[in-house]
PALO-41501 format. One record per residue (C-alpha): x, y, z; residue in one letter. Coordinates in steps of 0.25 Angstrom, whole numbers, padded with zeros to 4 digits, always signed. Example, Ala and Ser with C-alpha at 12.3 -4.5 7.8 and 13.67 -1.06 7.14 Angstrom:
BEGIN
+0049-0018+0031a/+0055-0004+0029s/
# end
This chain:
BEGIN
+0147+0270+0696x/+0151+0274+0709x/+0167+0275+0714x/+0165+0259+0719x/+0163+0253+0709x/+0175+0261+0701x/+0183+0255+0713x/+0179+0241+0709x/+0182+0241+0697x/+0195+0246+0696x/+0201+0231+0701x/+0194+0226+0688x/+0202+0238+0679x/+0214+0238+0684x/+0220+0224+0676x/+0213+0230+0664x/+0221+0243+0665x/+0234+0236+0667x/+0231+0228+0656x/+0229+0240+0646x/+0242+0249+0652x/+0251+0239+0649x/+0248+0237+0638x/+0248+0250+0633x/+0263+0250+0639x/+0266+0238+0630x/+0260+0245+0618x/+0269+0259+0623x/+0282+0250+0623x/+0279+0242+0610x/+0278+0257+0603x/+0292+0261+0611x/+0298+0249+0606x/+0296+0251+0592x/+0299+0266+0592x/+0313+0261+0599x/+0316+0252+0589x/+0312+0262+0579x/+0322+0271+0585x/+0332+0262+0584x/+0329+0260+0573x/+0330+0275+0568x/+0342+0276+0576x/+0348+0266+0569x/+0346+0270+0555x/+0349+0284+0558x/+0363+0280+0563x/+0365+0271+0549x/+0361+0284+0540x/+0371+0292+0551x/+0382+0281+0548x/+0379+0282+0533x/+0377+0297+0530x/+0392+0298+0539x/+0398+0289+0528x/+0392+0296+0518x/+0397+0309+0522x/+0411+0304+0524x/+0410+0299+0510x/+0406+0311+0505x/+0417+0320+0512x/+0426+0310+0507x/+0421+0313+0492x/+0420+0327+0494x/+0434+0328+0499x/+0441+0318+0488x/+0433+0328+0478x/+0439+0340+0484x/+0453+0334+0484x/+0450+0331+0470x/+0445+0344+0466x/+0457+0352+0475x/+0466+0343+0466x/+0460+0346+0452x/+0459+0360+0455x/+0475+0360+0457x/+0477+0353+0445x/+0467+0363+0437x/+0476+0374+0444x/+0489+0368+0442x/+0485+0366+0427x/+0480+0381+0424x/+0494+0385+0431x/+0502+0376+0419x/+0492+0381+0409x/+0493+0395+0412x/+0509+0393+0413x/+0508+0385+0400x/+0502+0398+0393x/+0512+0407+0399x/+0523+0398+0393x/+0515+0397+0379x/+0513+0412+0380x/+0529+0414+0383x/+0532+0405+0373x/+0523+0410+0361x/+0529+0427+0366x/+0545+0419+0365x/+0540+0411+0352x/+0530+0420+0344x/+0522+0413+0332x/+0527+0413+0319x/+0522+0425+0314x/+0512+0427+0304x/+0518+0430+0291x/+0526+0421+0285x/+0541+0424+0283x/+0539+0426+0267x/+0546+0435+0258x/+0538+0434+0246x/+0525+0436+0257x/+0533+0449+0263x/+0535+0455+0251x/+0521+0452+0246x/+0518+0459+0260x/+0526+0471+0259x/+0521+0475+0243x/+0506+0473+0247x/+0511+0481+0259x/+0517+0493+0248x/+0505+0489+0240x/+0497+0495+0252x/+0504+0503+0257x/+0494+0514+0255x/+0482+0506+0258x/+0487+0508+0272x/+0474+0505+0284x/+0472+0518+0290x/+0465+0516+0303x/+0451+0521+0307x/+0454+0521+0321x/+0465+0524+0330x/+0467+0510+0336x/+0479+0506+0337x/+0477+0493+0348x/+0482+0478+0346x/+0482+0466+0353x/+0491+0465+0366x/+0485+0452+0371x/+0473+0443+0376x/+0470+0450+0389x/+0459+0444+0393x/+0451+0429+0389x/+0435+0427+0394x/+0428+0414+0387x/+0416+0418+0388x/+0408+0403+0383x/+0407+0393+0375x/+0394+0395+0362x/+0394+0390+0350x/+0403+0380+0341x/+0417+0381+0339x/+0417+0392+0329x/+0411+0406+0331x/+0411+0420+0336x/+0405+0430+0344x/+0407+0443+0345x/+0401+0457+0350x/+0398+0471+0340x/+0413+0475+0337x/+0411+0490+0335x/+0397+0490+0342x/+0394+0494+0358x/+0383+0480+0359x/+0387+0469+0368x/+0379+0458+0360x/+0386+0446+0357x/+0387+0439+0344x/+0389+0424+0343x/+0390+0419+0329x/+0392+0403+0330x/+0398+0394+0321x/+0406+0398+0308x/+0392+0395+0299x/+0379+0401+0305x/+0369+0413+0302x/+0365+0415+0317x/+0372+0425+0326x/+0368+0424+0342x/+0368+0438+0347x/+0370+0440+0363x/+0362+0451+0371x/+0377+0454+0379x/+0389+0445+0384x/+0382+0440+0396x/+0371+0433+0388x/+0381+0426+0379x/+0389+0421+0390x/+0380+0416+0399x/+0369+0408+0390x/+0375+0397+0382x/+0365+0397+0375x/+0358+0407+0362x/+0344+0409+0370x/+0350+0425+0374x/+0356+0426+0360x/+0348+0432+0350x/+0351+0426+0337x/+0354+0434+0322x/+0351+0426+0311x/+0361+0430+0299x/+0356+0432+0284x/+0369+0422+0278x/+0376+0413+0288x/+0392+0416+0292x/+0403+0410+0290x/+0415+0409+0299x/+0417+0418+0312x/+0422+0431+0305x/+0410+0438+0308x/+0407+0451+0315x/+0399+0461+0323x/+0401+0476+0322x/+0394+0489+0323x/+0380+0481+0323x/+0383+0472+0310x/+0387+0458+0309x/+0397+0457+0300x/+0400+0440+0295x/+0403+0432+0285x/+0395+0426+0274x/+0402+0414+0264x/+0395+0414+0251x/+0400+0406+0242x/+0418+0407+0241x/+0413+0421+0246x/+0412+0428+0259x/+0401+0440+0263x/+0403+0449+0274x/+0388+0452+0277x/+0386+0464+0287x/+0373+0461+0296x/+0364+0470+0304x/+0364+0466+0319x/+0352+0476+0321x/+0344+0473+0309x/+0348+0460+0305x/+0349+0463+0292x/+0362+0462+0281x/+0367+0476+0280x/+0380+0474+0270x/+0387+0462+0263x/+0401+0459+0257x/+0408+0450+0248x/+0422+0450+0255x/+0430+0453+0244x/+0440+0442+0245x/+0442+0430+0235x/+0444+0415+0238x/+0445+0418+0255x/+0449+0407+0264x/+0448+0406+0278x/+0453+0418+0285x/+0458+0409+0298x/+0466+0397+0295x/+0458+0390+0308x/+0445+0397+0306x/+0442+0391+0291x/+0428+0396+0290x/+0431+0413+0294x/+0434+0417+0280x/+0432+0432+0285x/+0434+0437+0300x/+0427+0450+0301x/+0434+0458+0312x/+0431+0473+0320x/+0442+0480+0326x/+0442+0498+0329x/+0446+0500+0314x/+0432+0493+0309x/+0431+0479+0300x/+0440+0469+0297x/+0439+0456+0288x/+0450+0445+0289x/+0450+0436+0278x/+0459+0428+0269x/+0460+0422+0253x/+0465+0413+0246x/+0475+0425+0237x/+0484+0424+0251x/+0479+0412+0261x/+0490+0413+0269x/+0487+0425+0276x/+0474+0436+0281x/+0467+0448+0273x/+0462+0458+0282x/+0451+0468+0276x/+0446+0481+0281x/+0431+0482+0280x/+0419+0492+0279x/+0409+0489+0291x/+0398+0497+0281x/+0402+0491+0269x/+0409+0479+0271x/+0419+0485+0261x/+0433+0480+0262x/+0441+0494+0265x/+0456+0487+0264x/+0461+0473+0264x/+0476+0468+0269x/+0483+0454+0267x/+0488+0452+0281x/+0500+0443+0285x/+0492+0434+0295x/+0490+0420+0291x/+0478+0412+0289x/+0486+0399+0296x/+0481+0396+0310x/+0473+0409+0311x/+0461+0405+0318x/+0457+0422+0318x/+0459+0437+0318x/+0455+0450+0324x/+0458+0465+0321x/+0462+0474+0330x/+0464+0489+0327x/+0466+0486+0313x/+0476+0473+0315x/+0472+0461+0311x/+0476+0450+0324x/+0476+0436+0317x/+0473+0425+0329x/+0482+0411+0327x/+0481+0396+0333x/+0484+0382+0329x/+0476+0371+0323x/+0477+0363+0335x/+0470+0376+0345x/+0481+0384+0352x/+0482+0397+0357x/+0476+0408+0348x/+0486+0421+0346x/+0486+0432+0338x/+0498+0430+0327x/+0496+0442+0316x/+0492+0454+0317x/+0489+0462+0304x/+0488+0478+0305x/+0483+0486+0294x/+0487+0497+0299x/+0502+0494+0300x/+0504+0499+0315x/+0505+0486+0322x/+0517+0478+0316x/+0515+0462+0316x/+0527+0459+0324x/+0522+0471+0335x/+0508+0462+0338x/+0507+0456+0348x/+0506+0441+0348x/+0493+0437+0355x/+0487+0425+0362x/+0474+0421+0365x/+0473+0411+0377x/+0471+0397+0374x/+0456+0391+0375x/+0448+0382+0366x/+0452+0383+0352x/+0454+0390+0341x/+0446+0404+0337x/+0435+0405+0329x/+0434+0419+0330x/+0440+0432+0336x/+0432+0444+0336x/+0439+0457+0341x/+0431+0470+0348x/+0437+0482+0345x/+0428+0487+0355x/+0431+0478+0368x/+0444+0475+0364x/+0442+0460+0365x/+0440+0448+0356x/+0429+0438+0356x/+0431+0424+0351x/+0428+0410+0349x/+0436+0400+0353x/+0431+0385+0350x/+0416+0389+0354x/+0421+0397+0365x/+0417+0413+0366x/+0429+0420+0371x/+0434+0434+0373x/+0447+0439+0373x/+0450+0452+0378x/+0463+0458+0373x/+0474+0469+0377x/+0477+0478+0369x/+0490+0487+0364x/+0493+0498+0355x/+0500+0493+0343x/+0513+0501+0344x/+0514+0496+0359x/+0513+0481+0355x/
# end
């Protein structure tokens, strides 16, 4: 087609053209008008959501400052209560030093003479000391509560004479399973036995008089109206030695611990048994005993009461008695009992234990560490104590 007839026919395209560009400009400004009003609309419900998260950010400031308030506000109370409680103790502590208990013996002249002839009666039957230890009880020192394991009643303990570190944790006052920790940190950071190795016991025990020393677990076995200390191989696991206790018609050896008829104790002069009859109920024996054997080596009738005692301890060959109320107060040591005669009663030093829980279920004394481990209401705490020559208290 030559350039003409291309000339003559524009004329004929031209409306046709027109006709199609406008309306592809309508179809353009239909398009820009919805995406306006989608805009908008975007616009608009981005400001709502602004509006709304503002308020809900003021709200939330205004929580988190009432909480703070409310927090700053307890925590002065919490502080302002531990100031009167800590002031309260001091009084308590003043008060008890101006207004000591009563003392343990009571004021009896037929009892004082009964005393003073079994006193001639022994007088050559005198405890001569293995060692030269001659340490007692200043104080409390030091409290850490280590956790909570276990029922009320209980104790733990590490080796008394040994070097191991491996904790023993017997629960309850009637059982025949003994949970054994690698170390202190396993016991105190698992709640639970998984890392505990567990020692199945030939005969169960009973009460919380039991013992660890020099590799052997020394506890108690009730048969019958009588009582077995039973020596038991940690390393072997077998029973190495066994006992009658040579003691008619015993009774509980703690007025608030009724099912200890014998507390087994380790100090630097070797075993010691606690115990009590029905021959004198009133008060405590103490026994001196053969770690080999079990072989009772001497026996004494102490002036420290069964009434209110909850336990007892011995420290270089004096026996600490541990006191408190039916209704829990504060522990304290009221009697002490030496058999060597160096430490006078009225020269011992009155001891408290700081208040927590409850009463004590046991007491367990390390000659070694110079600390106590006990049990306090399913609580297992350490107590670590200050010390004092005897002549200096």
């Amino acid at each position: 087609m030559g350039p003409w007839r291309c000339l003559l026919l524009l004329p004929l395209l031209a409306p046709a053209l027109r006709a199609q560009q406008q309306q592809f400009m309508e179809y353009v400004e239909r398009r820009l008008t919805l995406l306006e009003e989608r805009i908008s609309q975007w616009h608009d419900q981005s400001s709502r959501y602004s509006t709304e998260l503002r308020d809900f950010k003021n709200q939330v400031l205004g929580m988190l400052e009432a909480a703070e308030k409310e927090r700053e506000a307890m925590r002065a109370e919490a502080e302002s209560a531990a100031v009167r409680v800590d002031r309260l103790e001091r009084e308590v502590d003043y008060l008890e030093t101006q207004n000591p208990a009563p003392p343990c013996v009571e004021v009896d002249e037929t009892l004082m003479d009964k005393q003073v002839a079994t006193a001639k009666q022994r007088k050559n039957e005198k405890y001569t000391k293995l060692t030269d230890c001659s340490d007692t009880i200043a104080s409390v020192r030091a409290m850490k509560i280590l956790k909570r394991f276990g029922s009320a009643s209980g104790l733990w303990t590490k080796d008394a004479a040994g070097s191991s570190e491996k904790i023993y944790v017997f629960d309850g006052t009637a059982n025949d399973t003994v949970y054994v920790f690698p170390r202190m940190r396993e016991f105190t950071l698992f709640s639970a036995t998984r890392k505990a190795a567990r020692i199945k016991l030939p005969y169960p025990w009973v009460g919380t008089g039991h013992l660890v020393y020099d590799g052997h677990l020394y506890y108690i076995r009730q048969q019958g109206p009588s009582f077995q200390v039973i020596k038991f191989n940690l390393a072997n696991k077998t029973v190495v030695d066994s006992s009658v206790f040579p003691a008619e018609e015993q009774i509980p050896v703690f007025g608030l611990s009724p099912s200890t008829y014998i507390e087994v104790s380790a100090d630097e002069e070797g075993l010691w048994a606690v115990y009590a009859t029905k021959e004198d109920e009133k008060n405590m024996c103490l026994a001196k005993l053969d770690p080999g054997s079990l072989d009772i080596e001497q026996m004494w009738d102490t002036p420290c009461p069964r009434e209110n005692a909850e336990g007892a301890f011995v420290v270089c060959g004096a026996l600490h008695v541990v006191y408190n109320t039916r209704l829990p107060s504060r522990a304290r040591v009221q009697c002490v009992f030496d058999v060597s005669g160096t430490l006078a009663p009225e020269d011992a030093s009155l001891v408290y234990f700081p208040k927590r829980y409850g009463s004590h279920a046991s007491l367990k004394y390390s000659p070694r560490e110079r600390q106590i481990y006990a049990w306090d209401d399913g609580y297992q705490i350490i107590y670590r104590m200050e010390m004092k020559k005897k002549l200096e208290v």
